[in-house]
C-alpha positions as CSV (number, residue, x, y, z in Angstrom):
1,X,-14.1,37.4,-65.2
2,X,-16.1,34.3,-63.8
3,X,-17.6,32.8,-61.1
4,X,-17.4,29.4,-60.4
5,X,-17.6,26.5,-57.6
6,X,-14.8,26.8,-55.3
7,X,-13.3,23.2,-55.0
8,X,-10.9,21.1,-52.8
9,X,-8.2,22.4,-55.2
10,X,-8.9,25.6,-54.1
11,X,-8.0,25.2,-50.8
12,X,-4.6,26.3,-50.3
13,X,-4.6,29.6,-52.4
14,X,-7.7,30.3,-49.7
15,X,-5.5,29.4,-46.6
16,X,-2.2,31.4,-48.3
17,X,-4.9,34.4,-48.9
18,X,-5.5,34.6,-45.0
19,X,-2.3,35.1,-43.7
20,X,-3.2,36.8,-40.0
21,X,-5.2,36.2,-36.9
22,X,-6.8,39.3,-37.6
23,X,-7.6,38.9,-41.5
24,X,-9.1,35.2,-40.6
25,X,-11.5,36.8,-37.8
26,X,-12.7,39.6,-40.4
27,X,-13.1,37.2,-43.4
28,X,-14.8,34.3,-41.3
29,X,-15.8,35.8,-37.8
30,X,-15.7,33.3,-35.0
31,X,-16.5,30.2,-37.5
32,X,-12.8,29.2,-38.3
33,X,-9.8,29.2,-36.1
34,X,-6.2,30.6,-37.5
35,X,-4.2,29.1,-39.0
36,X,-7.1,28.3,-41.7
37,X,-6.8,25.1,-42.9
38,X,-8.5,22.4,-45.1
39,X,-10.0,20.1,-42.5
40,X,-12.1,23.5,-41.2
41,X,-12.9,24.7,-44.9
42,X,-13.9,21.5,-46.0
43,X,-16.3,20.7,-42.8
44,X,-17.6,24.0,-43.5
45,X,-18.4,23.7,-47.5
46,X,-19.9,20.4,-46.4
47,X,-22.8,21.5,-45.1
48,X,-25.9,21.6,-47.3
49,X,-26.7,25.3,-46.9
50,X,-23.3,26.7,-48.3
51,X,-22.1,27.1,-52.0
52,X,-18.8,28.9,-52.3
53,X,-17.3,30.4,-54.8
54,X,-14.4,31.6,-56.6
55,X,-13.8,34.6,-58.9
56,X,-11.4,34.8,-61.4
57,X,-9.7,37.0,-63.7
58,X,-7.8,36.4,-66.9
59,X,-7.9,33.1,-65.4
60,X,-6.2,34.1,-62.1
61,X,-7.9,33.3,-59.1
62,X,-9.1,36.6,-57.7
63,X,-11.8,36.8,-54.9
64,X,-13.7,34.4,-52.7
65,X,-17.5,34.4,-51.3
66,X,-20.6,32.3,-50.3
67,X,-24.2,31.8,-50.5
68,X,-26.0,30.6,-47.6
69,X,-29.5,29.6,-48.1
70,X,-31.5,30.7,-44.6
71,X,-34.6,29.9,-46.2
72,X,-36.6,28.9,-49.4
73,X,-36.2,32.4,-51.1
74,X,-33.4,34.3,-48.8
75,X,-29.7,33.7,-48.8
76,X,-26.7,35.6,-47.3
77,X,-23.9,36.4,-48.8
78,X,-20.8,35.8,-46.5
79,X,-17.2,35.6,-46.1
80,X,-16.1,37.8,-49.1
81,X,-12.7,37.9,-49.9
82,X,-10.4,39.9,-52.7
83,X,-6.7,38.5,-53.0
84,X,-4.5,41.7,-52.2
85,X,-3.2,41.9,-55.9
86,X,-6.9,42.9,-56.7
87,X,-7.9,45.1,-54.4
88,X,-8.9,48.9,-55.6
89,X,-9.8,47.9,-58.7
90,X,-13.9,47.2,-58.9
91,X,-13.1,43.7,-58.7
92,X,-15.4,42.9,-55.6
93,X,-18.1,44.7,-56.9
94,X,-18.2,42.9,-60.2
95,X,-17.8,39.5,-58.1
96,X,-20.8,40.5,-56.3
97,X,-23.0,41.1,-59.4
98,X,-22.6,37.7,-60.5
99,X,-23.0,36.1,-57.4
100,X,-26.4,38.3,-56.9
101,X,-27.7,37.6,-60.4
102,X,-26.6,33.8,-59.6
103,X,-28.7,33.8,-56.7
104,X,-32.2,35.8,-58.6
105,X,-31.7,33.6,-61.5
106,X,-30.6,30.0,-60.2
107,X,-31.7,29.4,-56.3
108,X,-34.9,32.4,-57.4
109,X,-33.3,34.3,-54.7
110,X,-36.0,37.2,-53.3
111,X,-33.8,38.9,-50.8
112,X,-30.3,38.9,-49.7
113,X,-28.3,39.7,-46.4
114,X,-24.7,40.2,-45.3
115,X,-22.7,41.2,-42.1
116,X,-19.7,43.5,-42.5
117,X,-17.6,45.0,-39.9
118,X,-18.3,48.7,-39.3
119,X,-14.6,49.6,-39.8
120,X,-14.5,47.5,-42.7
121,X,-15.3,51.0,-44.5
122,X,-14.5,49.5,-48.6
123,X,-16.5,46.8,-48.2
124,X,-19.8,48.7,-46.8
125,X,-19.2,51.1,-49.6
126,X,-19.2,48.3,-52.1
127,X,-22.4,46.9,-50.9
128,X,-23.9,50.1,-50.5
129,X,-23.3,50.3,-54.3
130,X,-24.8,47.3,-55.0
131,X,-28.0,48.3,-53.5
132,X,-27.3,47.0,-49.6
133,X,-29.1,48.7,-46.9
134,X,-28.3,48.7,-43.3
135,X,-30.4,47.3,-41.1
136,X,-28.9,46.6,-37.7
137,X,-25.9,48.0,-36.1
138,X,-25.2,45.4,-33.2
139,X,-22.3,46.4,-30.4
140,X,-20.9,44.2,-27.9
141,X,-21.3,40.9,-29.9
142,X,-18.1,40.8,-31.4
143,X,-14.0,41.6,-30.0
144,X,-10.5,40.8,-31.3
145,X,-8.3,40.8,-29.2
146,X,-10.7,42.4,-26.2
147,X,-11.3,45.5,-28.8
148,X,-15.3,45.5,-29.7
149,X,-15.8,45.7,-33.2
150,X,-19.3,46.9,-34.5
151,X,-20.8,44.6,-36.8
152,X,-23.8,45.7,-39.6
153,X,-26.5,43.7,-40.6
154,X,-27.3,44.8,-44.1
155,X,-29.9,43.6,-46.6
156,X,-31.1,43.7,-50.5
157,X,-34.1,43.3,-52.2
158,X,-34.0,41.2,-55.1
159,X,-38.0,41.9,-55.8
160,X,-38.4,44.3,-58.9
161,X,-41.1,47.1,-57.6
162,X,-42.8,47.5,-61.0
């Protein structure tokens, strides 16, 4: 199981990966319009701040996720993504283990943050697993399809407390 760059010729498994309105709003909130497609993922991996990834297993392409520096020493982790065939099996938790000891180890990451749906009940378990806490519960902000979905602000530190 590895993480490694996500690349241009990763761009269509991503866009056949999020196949519905819906699934595109949860993955990537209001930053890409459905249908995904390259010319949006490739503006948006442009920018300096944002290193994406891709996870595989047994050489398959499995799950998807960024890095988003916000400042010298604190990143958020965004847009995290299993491929249906993995789902239920621990995958995005071991995904997220590398990409949090990529970002202590490599970009000396001291604290991490993430935004999950509140409904998005897996996923807040995962990252409660991983040592996530929430800090923020913000209503209002965010609708699909005129239904409001709560969204959680939930953070890590990466700062051992000897």
């Amino acid at each position: 199981m590895t993480l490694r760059a996500f690349t241009q010729s990763d761009y269509e498994r991503l866009i056949n990966w999020i196949d519905s309105d819906e699934l595109n709003y949860q993955w990537g909130g209001p930053t890409f319009d459905f249908p995904l497609n390259a010319h949006q993922i490739s503006q948006h991996c442009a920018q300096p701040d944002v290193w994406p990834f891709m996870f595989s297993v047994s050489g398959e392409s499995a799950g998807y996720a960024e890095l988003v520096k916000t400042s010298e020493d604190h990143f958020r982790i965004c847009r995290v993504f299993i491929a249906k065939p993995f789902r239920g099996q621990g995958i995005a938790n071991q995904m997220l283990c590398q990409l949090i000891q990529l970002a202590t180890s490599e970009y000396r990451a001291d604290a991490l943050s993430l935004a999950v749906f509140e409904h998005n009940t897996a996923a807040k378990r995962c990252y409660e697993s991983l040592g996530f806490v929430v800090t923020a519960r913000e209503s209002g902000m965010r609708s699909f399809r005129d239904e409001s979905w709560v969204l959680l602000r939930m953070e890590k530190s990466l700062l051992s407390s000897d």
